[in-house]
C-alpha positions as semicolon CSV with decimal commas, in nm:
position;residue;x (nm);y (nm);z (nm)
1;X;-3,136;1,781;-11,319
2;X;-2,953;1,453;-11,170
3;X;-3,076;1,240;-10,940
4;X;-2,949;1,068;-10,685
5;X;-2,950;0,662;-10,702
6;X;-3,229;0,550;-10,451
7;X;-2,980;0,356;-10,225
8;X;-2,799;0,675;-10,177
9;X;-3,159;0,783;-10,052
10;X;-3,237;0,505;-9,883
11;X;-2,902;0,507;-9,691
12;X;-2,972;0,900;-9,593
13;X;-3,266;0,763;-9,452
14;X;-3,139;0,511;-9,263
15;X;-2,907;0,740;-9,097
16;X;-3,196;0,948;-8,983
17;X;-3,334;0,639;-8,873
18;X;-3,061;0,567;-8,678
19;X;-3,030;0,929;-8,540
20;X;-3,390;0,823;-8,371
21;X;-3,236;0,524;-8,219
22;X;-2,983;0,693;-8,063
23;X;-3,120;0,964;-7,950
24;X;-3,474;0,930;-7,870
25;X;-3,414;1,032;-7,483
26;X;-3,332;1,374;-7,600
27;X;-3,518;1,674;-7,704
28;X;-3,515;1,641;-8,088
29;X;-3,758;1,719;-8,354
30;X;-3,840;1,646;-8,689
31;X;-3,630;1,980;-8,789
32;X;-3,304;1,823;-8,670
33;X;-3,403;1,437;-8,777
34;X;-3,433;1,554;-9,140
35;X;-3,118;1,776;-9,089
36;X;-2,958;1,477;-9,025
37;X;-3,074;1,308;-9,401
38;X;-2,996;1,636;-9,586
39;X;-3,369;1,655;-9,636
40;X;-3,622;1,927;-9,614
41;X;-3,854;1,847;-9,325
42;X;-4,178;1,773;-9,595
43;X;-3,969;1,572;-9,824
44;X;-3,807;1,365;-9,550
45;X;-4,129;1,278;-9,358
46;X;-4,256;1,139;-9,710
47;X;-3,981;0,939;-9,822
48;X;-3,928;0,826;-9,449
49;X;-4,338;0,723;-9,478
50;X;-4,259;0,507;-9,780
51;X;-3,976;0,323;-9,637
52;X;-4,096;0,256;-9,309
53;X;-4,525;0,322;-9,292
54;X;-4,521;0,535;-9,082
55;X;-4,378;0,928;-8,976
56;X;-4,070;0,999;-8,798
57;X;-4,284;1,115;-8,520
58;X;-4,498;0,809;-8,478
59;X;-4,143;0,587;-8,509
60;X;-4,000;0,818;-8,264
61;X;-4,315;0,762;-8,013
62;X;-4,269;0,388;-8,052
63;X;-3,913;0,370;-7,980
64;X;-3,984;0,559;-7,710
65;X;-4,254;0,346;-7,539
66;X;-4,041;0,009;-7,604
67;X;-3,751;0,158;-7,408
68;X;-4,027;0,265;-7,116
69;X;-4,182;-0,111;-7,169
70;X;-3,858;-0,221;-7,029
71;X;-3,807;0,034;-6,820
72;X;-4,155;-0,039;-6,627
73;X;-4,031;-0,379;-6,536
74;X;-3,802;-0,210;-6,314
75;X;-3,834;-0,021;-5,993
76;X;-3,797;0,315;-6,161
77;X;-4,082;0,611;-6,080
78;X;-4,293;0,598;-6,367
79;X;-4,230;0,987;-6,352
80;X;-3,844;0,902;-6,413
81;X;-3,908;0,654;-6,608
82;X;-4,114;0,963;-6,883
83;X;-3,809;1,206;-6,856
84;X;-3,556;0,873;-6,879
85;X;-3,736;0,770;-7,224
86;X;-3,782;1,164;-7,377
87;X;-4,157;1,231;-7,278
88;X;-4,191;1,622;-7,143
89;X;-4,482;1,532;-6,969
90;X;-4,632;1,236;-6,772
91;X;-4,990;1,310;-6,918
92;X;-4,867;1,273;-7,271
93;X;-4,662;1,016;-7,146
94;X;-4,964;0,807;-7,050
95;X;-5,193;0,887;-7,306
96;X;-4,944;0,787;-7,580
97;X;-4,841;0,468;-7,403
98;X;-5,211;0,354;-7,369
99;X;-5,280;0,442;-7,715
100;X;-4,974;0,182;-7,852
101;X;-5,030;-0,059;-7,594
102;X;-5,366;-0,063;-7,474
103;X;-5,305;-0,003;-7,103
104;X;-5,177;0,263;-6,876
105;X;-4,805;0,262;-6,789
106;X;-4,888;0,158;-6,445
107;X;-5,110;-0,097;-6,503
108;X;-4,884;-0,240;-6,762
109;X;-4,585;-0,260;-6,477
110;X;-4,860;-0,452;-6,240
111;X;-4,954;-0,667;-6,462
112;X;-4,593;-0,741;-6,524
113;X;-4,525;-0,800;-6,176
114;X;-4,857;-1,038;-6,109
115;X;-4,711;-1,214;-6,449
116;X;-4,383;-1,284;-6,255
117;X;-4,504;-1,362;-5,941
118;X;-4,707;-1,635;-6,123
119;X;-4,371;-1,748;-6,293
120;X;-4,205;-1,763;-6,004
121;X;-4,480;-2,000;-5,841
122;X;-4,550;-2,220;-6,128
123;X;-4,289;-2,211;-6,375
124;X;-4,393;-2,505;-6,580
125;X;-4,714;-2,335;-6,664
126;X;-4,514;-2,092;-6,878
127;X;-4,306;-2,350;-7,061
128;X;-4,499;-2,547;-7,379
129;X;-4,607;-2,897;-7,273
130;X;-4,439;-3,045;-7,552
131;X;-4,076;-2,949;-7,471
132;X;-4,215;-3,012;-7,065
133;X;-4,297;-3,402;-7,175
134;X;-3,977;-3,400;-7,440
135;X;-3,765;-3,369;-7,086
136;X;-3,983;-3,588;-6,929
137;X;-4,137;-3,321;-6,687
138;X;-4,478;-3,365;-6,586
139;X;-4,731;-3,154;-6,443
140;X;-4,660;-3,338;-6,084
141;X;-4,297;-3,258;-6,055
142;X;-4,046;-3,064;-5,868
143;X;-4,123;-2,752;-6,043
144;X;-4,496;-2,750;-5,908
């Protein structure tokens, strides 16, 4: 039996990878991810596990909840914002975005908004005091 050269492997798992990126709004499943490495479903969740650390489903969920990270700093209905990033459900929705980030998906969009609101107020409290004095800002300045 031949087999194949593990960058040919690697590559078909890329792909897959890549299939996720592109297309983690939709409904897809691990059936049609592994489809898309020529892969049985078993084999491809392994090999996928050893390249990246972690399932296709679990790198799925985490694509999904960065796109919904940035689309929470928006005005978007959290509701929309679950269909807009692949989540059937809004409890599922929340439960998984707690669990990766450690907050609920609205309390992660007001603390964003209290975090620009303080920006917006004092901006040189968000920018290091060593590039601050390298321009020769202070703390009593125009920015305050």
């Amino acid at each position: 039996m031949n087999e194949y050269p593990k960058f040919y492997l690697f590559r078909r798992i890329v792909q897959a990878k890549l299939f996720i990126d592109e297309q983690f709004a939709g409904k897809i499943d691990l059936d049609q991810i592994a489809d898309e490495a020529f892969f049985s479903k078993f084999h491809f969740t392994r090999l996928f596990k050893t390249v990246y650390g972690i399932t296709p489903h679990q790198y799925l969920t985490g694509v999904r909840v960065e796109h919904a990270k940035l689309l929470l700093q928006t005005d978007i209905a959290i509701a929309d914002v679950c269909y807009q990033v692949g989540f059937e459900s809004t409890a599922s929705f929340t439960t998984l975005f707690k669990k990766s980030v450690g907050t609920t998906p609205a309390a992660f969009r007001d603390h964003y908004r209290i975090r620009q609101e303080e920006i917006s107020r004092t901006p040189l409290n968000f920018i290091p005091n060593c590039f601050a004095e390298s321009k020769g800002w202070t703390k009593i300045s125009n920015f305050q």
